[in-house]
Structure formats: C-alpha cells, structure tokens
PAZA-336134 format. One record per residue: x negated, y negated, z negated of N, C-alpha, C in turn. Coordinates in steps of 0.2 Angstrom, whole numbers, plus 5000, padded with zeros to 4 digits. Example, Ala and Ser with C-alpha at 12.3 -4.5 7.8 and 13.67 -1.06 7.14 Angstrom:
<rs>
493450284961493850224961493450164961493650114965493250054964493650004961
</rs>
This chain:
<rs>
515950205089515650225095515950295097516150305104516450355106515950405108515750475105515350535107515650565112515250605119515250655120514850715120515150745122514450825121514650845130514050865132513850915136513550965137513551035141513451095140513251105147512651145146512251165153512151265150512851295151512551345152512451385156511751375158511251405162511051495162510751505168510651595168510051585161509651555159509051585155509351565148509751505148509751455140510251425141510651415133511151345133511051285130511151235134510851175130511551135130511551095123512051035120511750965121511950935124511950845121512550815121512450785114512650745113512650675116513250625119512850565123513450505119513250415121513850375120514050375125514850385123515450395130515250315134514950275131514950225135514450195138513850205137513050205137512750245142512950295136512550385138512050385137511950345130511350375126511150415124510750435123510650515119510650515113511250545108511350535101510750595097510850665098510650705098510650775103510350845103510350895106510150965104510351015108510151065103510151105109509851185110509651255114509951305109509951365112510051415113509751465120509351535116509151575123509851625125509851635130510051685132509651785135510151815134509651875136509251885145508951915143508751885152509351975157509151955164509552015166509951985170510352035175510752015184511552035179511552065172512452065170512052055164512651985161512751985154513551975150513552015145514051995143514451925139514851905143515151855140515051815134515151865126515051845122514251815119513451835123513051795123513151735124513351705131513651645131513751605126514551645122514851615117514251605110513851645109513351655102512951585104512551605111512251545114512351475111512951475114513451395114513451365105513751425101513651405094513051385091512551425094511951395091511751335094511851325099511651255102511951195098512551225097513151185095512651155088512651195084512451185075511751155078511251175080510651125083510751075084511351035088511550975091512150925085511850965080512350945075513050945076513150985078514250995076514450955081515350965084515650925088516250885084516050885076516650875074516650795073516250735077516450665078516250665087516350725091516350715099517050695100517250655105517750665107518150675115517650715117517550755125517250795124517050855129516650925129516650915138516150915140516050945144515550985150515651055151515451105151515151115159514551125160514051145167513951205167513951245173513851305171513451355178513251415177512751435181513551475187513351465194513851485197514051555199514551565202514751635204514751685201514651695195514751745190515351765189515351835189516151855188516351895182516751865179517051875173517751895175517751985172518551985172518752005164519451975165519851995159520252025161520552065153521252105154521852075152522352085150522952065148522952045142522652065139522352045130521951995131521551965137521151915137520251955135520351995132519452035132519352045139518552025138518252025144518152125146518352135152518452205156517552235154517152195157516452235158515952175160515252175158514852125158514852095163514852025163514751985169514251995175514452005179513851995187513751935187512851905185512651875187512551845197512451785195512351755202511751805206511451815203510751845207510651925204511351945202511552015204511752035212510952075214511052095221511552165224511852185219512352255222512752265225512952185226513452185231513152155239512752155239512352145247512852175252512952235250513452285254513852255255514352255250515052215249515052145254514252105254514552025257514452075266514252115266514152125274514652165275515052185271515652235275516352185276516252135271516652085272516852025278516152015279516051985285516352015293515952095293516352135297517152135297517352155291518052165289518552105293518252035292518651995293518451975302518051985303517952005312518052055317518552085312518752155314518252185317517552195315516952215317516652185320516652145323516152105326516052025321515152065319515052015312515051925316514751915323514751835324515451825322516051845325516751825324517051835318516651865312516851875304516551815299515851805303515651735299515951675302516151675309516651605311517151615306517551655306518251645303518051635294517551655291517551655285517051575281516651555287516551495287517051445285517351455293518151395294518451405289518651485287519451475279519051435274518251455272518051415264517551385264517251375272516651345272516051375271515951435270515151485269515451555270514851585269514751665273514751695269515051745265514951805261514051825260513751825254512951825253513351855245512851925245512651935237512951905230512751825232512751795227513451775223513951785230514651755226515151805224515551775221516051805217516651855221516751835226517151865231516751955232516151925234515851985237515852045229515652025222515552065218516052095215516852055217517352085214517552135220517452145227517352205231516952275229516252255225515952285222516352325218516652275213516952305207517452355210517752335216518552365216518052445218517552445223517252515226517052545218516652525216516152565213516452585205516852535202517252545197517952535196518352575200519252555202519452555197519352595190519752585184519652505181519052495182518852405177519152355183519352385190519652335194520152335192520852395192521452395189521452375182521152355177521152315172520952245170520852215178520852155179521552125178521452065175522252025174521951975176521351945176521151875178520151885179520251845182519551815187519351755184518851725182518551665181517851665180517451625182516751585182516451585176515851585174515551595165515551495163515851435167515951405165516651405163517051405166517851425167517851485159517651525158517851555151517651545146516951495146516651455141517151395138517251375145517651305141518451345141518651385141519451425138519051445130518551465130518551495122518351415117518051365120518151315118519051295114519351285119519951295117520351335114520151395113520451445108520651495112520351505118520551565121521151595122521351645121521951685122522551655119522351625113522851585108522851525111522451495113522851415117522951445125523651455124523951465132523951515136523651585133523551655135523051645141523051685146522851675151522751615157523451595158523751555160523251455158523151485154522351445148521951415151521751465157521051435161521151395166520551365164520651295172519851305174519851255179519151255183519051205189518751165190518651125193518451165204518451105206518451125213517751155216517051115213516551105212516251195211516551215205516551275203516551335208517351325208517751355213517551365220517251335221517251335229516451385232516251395226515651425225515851525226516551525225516851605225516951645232516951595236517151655242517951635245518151615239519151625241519451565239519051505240519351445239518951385244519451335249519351295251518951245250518351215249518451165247518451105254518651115260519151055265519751055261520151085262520851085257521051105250520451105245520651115236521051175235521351215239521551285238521351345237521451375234521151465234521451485241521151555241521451565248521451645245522051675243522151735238522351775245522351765250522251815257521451855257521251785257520351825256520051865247520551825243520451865238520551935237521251935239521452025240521152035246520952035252520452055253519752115251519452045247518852065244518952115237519652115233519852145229520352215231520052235235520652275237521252285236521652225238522552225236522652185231522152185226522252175219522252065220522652055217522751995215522651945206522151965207522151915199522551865197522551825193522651765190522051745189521951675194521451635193521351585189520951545188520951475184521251415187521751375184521851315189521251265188521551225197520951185198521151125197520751095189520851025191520650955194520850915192520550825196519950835192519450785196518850765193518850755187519250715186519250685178519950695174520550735175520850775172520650815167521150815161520850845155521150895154520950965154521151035153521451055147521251015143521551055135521151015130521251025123520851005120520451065117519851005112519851085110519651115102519651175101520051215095519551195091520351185083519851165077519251215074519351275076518751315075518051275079518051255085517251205085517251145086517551105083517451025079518150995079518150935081518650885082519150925086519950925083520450955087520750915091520650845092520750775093520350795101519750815101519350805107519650825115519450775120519650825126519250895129519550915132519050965135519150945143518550925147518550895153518550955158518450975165518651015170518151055168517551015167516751055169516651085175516151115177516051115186515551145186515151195189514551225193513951185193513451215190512851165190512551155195512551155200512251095204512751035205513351025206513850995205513650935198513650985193513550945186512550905188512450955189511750895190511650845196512150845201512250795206512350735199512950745196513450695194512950655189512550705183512150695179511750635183511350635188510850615191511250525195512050525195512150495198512250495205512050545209511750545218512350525218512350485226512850455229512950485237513450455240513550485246512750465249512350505253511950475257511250505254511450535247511050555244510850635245510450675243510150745244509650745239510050785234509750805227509150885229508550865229508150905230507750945223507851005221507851045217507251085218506651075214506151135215505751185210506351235209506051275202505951345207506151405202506051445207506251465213506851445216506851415221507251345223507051355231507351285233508051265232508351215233508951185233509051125235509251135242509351065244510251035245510350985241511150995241511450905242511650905248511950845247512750795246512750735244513450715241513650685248514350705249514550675258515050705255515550645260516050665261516450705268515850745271516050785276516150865274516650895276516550965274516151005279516051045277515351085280515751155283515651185288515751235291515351285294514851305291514351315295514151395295514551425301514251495302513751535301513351505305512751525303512351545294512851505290512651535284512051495281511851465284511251425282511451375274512051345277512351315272513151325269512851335263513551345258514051285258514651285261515051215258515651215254515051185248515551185243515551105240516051105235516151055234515850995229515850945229515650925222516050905215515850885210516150865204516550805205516550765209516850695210517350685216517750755217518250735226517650765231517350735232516850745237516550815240516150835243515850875244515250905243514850945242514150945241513751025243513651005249513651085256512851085253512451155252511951175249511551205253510851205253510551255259509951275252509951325252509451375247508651415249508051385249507551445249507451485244507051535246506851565240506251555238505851495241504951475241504951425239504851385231504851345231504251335224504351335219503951325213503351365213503451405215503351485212502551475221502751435224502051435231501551395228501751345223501251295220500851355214501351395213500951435206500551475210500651515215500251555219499651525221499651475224499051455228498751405220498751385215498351355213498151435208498451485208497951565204497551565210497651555216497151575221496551555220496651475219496151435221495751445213496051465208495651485201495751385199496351365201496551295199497051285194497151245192497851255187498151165191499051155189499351125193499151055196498851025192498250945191497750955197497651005199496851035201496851045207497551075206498051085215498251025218498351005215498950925217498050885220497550885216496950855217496750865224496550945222496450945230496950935237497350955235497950935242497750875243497850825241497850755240497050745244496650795243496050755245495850795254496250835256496250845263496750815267496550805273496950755278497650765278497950735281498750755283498750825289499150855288498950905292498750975293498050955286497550985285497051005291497050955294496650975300496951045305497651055303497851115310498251175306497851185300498051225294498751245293499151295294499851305290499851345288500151345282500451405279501251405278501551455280502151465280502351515276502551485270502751525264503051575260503451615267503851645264503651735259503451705255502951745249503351805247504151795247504651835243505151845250504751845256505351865260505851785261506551765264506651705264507351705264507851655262508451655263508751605269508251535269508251495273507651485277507451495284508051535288508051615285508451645288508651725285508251765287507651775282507151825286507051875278507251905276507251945270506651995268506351995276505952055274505152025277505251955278504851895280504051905275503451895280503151875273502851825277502251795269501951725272501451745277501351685279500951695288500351615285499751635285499351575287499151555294498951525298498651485303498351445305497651425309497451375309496751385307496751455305495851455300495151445303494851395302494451385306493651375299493151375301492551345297492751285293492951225298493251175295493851195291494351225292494751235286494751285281494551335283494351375278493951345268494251305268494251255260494551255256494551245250495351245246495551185246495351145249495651055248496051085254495851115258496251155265496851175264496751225262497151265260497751245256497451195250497951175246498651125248498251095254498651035256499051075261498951145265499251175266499951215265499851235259500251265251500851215253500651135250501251095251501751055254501051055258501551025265502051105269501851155267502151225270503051205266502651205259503451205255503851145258503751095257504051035259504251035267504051115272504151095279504851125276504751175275505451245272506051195270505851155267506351105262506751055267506051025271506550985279506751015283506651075285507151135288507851115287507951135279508651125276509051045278508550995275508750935277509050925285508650955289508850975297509550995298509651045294510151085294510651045295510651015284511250985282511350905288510850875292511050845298511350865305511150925306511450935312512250975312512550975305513050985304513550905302513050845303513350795303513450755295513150775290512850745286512450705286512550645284511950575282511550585278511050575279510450575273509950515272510250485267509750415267509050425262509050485256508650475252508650535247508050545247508050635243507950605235508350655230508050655225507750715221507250695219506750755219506650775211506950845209507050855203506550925205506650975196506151005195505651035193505251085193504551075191504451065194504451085200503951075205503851015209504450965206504450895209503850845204503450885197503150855192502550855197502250875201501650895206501450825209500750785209500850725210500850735217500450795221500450805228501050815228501650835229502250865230502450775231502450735223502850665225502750615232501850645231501550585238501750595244501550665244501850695250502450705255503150705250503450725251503850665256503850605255504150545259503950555265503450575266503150595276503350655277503450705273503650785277504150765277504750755272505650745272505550685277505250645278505550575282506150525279505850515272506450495266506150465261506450415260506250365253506350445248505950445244505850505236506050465232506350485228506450475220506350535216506050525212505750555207506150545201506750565197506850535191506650565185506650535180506350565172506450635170506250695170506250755168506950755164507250775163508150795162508450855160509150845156509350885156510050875162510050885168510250855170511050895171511150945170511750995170512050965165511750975160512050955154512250885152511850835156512150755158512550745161512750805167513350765172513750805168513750875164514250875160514650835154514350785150514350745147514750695150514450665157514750605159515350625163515350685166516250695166516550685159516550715153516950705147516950625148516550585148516450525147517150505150517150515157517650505164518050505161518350585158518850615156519250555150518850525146518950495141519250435142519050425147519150335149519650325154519750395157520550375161520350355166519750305168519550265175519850305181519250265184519550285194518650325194518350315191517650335193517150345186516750405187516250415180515950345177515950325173515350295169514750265173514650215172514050185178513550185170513150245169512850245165512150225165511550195161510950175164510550245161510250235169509850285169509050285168508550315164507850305163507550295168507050235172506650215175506250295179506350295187506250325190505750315195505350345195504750345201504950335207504950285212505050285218504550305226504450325229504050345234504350325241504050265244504250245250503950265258503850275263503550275270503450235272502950225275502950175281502750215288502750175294502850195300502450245299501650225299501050275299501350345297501450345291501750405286502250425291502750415291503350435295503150475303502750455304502250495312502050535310501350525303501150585302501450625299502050615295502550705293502550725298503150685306503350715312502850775314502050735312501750775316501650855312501550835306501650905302502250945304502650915303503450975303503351005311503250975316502851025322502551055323502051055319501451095320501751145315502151135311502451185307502951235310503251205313503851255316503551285326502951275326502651315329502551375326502151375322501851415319502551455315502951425311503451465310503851495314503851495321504251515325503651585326503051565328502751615330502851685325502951675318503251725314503751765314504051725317504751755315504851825321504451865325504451925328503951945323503451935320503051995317503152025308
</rs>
C-alpha cells in the first residue's frame, strides 16, 4: 500500500495525515501549535511540522509529501539561505500604506486607473494582505534587510524546500511553488502562469529577488531529505490553503467552497480568470490548472458568537431560536458589519439593526436576523463572483460556522443554492495529501478519492422566493448604511 502525507500549515497549528495514495484513507495524524502573532519566524514552522511529523508517526514508509500552506507570508532569505527577519504574516496590517501607494504608483496617481492596470497584469488590487505590498514595506521601513534579500518565497514554498534539505538540495535555486500559491503575491498572473518581475521590482524598490519556480499541478519538485523519512519520497508542488482545501474537498468547476470561521470566504473553481478592479475579488488561481477567484468578509463566525452571548444562548440555543422565527423575521435585519468590513469596503463600517418593532423586538427575532444578515454578506460575494461571469451551481459549506443547524437550513434560500455540508475535515491537509497522491501516479487528474457521506440541503421554488425576498430587504437596509 502506497502512503501519502499532507501538511496544512496553517496561521495557528500544523497538522499531518497520513492517507492511502489510492483510497485516501486515513492511516494516521498528528498537530502541532504554532505561536500566535501578525510575524513569525520560519523556524517555528519547521519545529511545528517535526512535531506533527513524530505524532503522525514518521514519513519514513510515505511515499509523497504534500504541503498546504497559509497565504502571502513573506519570507525572505539571504545568499546563505537564512531566513533575513521574521516572516510577515497574511494579516500583518503594516503595509496598508504600501498597498495604497501602490495602486497610486501604477496609475500614475490616479487610484481608479492604478486598480485597472493592477487588476488586468494579476488579477487583484494590492490590500495589506499580500506579499507584494509587504515587501514594499520591507524596502521602506528596513532597506538594509531589503538589500539582504537574495530570494522571496511563501511559508508553504520554504517549508516544502526544508523538506528537501534546503540550501543543500539545490541552493536557492531549490525552491519551487505552485500557481495556486503564487498567484496570491501581487506579482504573478494567474490568466498567464507568469511572474510579472516589473511589478515585482516595482513593489521592491529596483530590488529583484529570486523567486520560487512554478510548478504543473501534479509535477514533482524534488524529493525529500533523508533527514525526514523515505529519501525515495516525492515532494509534490503543494499550494495555498484555499487551493489545497478546494482540491481536499474535491469542488468541481460550478462549485463555490464557502468557508465560515472567523471570517468569510467565498472561493470558486472556474475556469474563467477574474479581473475585477473593484477589488472585491481576488483572482487567483487554483491547485488543478484552473482558477479559483476569492471574495473575503470579515463577519462571519464570530456574528453567530456575538448574538448567541447576547441572547445569553449558547450555539444549539441560537440555531433554536433562528429557526423558530419566520423567514425574514418579520422585517428585522441586521447588517453585520461588527468589525468594520472588507466586502463591500467599508473599514470603519459598523453593524446597523433595522426593523425593530414590538413584534420583533424577540430573540427568535433577532436571532433569525444574526443569520440570515451573515448569509446576506456571503450572497453579496456569490453576486459578485456572477457578475464577473462565473457559474455557480452549488455552495460548499465548510467551517465552524457551517456546524450551525440554522446556518445549514437556511442557507439554500439566502445563497439561492443546493448546500452541501461535508464531514468536518482536515481539509488543507487533504488536498495536500491528494496532490502527493496525483504526483505519485503520474495520471491526467487527482485521485477520484471517496469521500465521507455529506449532508445535502436542497430548495424548492417556495424557498427560493423567500431568500429573494430576504437578500432585498437586506440590501435596502444595507445600502441605507453605507452614508452613516
């Protein structure tokens, strides 16, 4: 029986499974914490991964690795291969500045004409989060650790090179990385699979790194070092965790993997590349050739936690009550934007109730309000990823806050979408498994692996009326917010 191992390392923890390269059983698994914080250094990663490793029992009968990893983190090295200074996390806000001076920069000041042209070259806007915008930071705020840069790479991209023996297998030149990843930086195509080292140097002021190469889906990067198991083993591309949790979960084109932990994520598989100025949607790529354009709240788990400490409920209690006021809640909205919002852009936004009356002043009211708010926020994004001419046949709804029985019932009438529910998951760490699997077999296509019995949520016409009628009465009310 042929093993594989995959790796989800995640902003909070690393996690290991082992799986059958041909099945995708689950043999074994193993965790690791990481330290919490917006910069970590590298070698936590690596300490992380070892402990997961010895937990998951050793890789020394795997015969593929493959590695999921948290996005946009910028890791630089020097010429010796030591990492320059800790890595900037994805949700390291210090370059805010940097993405808006960028955007001006490339529209010769005029920001609408900076976000067209930065869209078109890579598909998305400069925002905080990505690597482009942090290695601008780096060049302002610490020119010395910019000039000590010799290479650039992702915290998946340097995980799977120390996999391989780092500096000693290949030097720099070592590093590889998938499209999926890449496309997450600011300075790579994913319509065209390119870096675009114009907007690099750009964002880098002059400075030119050595990047990671981009491999094929199923393209094997190296093996890896007998220091952590089988020398024999491949080391597969590995890819960006939404990417790896698309693949993990199987979505298909048509599909929209809906995400609901602390925040939202709605991310669909299409083969259309995404362009979208406005910034609403990131397009980047997927783990399979394909594409997989993103739209991000920041209101999402964390509203159900809110309104059930209100209601003096816990999660069961909430879900109870939603469920037992009308559709609609009789007029009631709340509009969630608790933490300010990223989709649509309202930063300094807060939540707005409406509707309060005698009759809805309840907490069955209120509660069914909570939900259906979040779920309007989340078909916003579904709107979006449509009017840029993606299909959408079916949401798949992961998460904590997809475990919500209100959240599963509901959600087929708000989104206007067959729901799937699948079995609570390691699911970063599954798609990374079953690329290795890919990798191993050579095919045209990942492992058609079976997947655990998944809860389905259908519509009928009724249903379908009554979301339409919610998501209106919702975007009234959301619209009336957005001047106050």
């Amino acid at each position: 029986m042929a093993l594989v191992a995959g790796v989800d390392t995640s902003t909070q923890s690393c996690k290991v499974v082992i799986r059958d390269a041909a099945t995708g059983e689950l043999v074994r698994e193993g965790r690791a914490s990481h330290p919490d914080g917006t910069e970590v250094h590298p070698r936590e990663w690596e300490r992380a991964l070892r402990e997961a490793v010895r937990a998951a029992g050793g890789l020394d009968d795997v015969d593929a690795v493959g590695v999921g990893g948290q996005q946009h983190g910028m890791v630089c090295l020097d010429t010796g291969g030591e990492v320059v200074r800790p890595a900037l996390l994805w949700n390291d806000t210090r370059s805010a500045q940097a993405a808006r001076d960028l955007v001006s920069e490339l529209g010769d000041g005029d920001d609408e004409k900076g976000a067209r042209a930065w869209a078109d070259a890579v598909g998305l806007v400069p925002v905080a989060s990505f690597t482009g915008t942090k290695l601008r930071w780096l060049a302002d705020a610490e020119p010395e650790n910019a000039d000590r840069t010799a290479a650039v790479c992702l915290p998946h991209d340097w995980l799977t090179w120390r996999l391989a023996g780092g500096i000693d297998a290949g030097g720099l030149e070592g590093l590889f990385t998938d499209a999926g990843d890449a496309s997450g930086t600011a300075y790579f195509s994913a319509a065209t699979g390119e870096y675009r080292r114009d907007l690099l140097e750009l964002a880098f002021r002059g400075r030119s790194p050595l990047l990671p190469r981009v491999l094929g889906p199923s393209e094997a990067g190296g093996r890896l070092s007998a220091e952590w198991g089988n020398p024999e083993a491949l080391l597969a591309p590995g890819t960006g965790d939404n990417a790896a949790a698309a693949l993990g979960l199987a979505a298909r084109e048509g599909d929209v993997v809906l995400s609901l932990g602390t925040s939202g994520v709605v991310g669909a598989v299409t083969e259309t590349a995404v362009h979208d100025a406005t910034g609403t949607i990131a397009g980047f790529a997927d783990a399979t050739g394909r594409h997989l354009p993103l739209v991000v709240t920041l209101n999402a788990a964390q509203v159900l936690d809110a309104t059930a400490k209100l209601l003096g409920v816990d999660h069961a209690g909430l879900a109870e009550l939603a469920l037992s006021a009308p559709a609609g809640a009789d007029g009631l909205v709340l509009v969630p934007y608790l933490q300010g919002e990223r989709t649509p852009n309202r930063p300094e936004a807060t939540g707005a109730m409406h509707g309060l009356t005698l009759k809805t002043m309840t907490p069955a009211h209120v509660a069914r309000a909570a939900v259906e708010g979040l779920l309007c926020g989340l078909a916003d994004g579904i709107a979006a990823l449509e009017e840029q001419g993606v299909g959408v046949r079916r949401v798949l709804l992961v998460g904590g806050g997809a475990r919500s029985a209100a959240v599963q019932q509901l959600a087929p009438a708000v989104l206007g979408r067959q729901v799937v529910v699948p079995q609570p998951g390691e699911y970063v760490a599954d798609g990374g498994a079953r690329q290795a699997a890919w990798v191993l077999s050579g095919a045209d296509a990942p492992p058609e692996w079976s997947l655990a019995p998944a809860q389905v949520f259908d519509l009928d016409d009724d249903a379908r009326a009554s979301g339409e009628r919610v998501r209106a009465r919702y975007a009234e009310v959301r619209d009336l917010t957005d001047g106050i």
